[in-house]
MDAnalysis code that builds the backbone (N, CA, C; Angstrom):
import MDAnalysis as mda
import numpy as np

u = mda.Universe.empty(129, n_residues=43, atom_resindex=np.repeat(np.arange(43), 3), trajectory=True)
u.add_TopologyAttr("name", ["N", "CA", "C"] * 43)
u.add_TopologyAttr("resid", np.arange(1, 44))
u.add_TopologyAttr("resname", ["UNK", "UNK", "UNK", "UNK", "UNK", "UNK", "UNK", "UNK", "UNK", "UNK", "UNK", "UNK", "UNK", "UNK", "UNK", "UNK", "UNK", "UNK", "UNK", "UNK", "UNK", "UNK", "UNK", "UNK", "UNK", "UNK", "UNK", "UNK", "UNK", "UNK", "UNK", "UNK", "UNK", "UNK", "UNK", "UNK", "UNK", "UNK", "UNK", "UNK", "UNK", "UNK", "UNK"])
u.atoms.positions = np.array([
    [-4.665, 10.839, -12.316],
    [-4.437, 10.175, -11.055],
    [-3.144, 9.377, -11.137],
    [-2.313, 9.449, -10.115],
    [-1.165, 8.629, -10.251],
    [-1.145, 6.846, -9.964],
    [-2.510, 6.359, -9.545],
    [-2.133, 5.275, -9.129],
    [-3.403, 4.433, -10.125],
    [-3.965, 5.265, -10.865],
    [-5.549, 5.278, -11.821],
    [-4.989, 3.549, -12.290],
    [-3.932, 3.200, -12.701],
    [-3.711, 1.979, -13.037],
    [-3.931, 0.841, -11.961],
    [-3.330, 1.183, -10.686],
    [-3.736, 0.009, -9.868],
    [-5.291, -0.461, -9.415],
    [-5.636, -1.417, -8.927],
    [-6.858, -2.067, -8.517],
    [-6.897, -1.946, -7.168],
    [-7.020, -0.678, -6.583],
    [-7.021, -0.181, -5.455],
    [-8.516, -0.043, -4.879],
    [-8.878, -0.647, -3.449],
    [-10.173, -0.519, -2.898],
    [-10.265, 0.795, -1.747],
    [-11.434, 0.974, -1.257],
    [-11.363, 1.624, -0.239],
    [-10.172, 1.523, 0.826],
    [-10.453, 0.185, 1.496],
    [-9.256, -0.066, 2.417],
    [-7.971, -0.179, 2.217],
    [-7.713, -0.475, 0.828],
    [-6.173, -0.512, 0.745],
    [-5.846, 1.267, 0.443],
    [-6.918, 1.812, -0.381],
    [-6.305, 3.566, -0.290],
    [-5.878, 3.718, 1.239],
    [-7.006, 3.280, 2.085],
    [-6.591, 4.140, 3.607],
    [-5.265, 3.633, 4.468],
    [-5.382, 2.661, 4.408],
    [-3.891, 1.385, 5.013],
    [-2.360, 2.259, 3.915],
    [-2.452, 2.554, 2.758],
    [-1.794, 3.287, 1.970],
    [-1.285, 4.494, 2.445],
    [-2.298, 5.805, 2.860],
    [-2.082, 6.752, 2.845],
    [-1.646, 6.735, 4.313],
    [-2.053, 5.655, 5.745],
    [-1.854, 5.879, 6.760],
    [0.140, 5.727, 6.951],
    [0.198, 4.503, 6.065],
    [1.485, 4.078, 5.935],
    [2.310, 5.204, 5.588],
    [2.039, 5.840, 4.582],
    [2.555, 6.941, 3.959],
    [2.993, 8.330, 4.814],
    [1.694, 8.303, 5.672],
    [2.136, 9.471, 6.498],
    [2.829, 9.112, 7.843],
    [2.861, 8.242, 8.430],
    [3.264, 7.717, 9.539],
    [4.945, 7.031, 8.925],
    [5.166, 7.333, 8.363],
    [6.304, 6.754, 7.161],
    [7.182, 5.600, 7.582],
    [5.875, 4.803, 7.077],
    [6.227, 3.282, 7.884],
    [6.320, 2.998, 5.812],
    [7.714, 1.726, 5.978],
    [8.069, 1.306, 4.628],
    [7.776, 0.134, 4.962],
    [7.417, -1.074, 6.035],
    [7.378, -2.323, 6.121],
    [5.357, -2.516, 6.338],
    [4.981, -3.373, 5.365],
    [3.520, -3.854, 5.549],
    [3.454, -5.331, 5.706],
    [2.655, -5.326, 6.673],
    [2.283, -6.779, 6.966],
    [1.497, -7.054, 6.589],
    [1.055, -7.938, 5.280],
    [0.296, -8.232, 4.211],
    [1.113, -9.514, 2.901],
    [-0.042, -10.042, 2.780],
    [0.207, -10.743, 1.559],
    [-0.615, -10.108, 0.617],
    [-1.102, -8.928, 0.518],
    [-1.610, -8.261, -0.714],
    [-0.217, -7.758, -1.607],
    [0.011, -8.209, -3.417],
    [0.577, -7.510, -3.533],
    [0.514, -6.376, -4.402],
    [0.108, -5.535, -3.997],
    [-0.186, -4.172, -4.416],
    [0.489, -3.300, -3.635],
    [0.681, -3.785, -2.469],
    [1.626, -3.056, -1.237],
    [2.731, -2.789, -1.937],
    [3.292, -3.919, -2.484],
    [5.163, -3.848, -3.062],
    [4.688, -3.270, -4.249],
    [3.566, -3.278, -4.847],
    [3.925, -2.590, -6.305],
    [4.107, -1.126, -6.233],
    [3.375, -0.542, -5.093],
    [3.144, 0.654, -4.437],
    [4.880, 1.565, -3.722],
    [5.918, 0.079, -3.669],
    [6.653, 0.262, -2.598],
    [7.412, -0.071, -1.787],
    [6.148, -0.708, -1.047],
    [6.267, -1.137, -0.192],
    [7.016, -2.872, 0.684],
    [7.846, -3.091, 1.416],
    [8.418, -4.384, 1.707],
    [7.419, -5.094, 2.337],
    [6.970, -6.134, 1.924],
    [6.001, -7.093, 2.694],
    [6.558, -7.725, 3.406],
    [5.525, -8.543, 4.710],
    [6.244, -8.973, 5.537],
    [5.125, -9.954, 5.833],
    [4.772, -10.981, 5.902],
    [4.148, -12.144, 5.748],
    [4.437, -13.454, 6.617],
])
């Protein structure tokens, strides 16, 4: 698995993969797993 290291839940897989396909790079979140993933937080 490529992400087998992170502490990933249900909801953050799906918020993940939606981001991913809709190919949105900005998350509005103070989780950070988003940026480790990537992703630019926006808070």
């Amino acid at each position: 698995m490529k992400y087998a290291d992170k502490n990933l839940c249900f909801t953050d897989c799906s918020s993940v993969a939606t981001l991913w396909q809709r190919a949105i790079a900005n998350a509005f979140t103070v989780d950070y797993r988003f940026r480790q993933l990537g992703f630019v937080m926006r808070a």
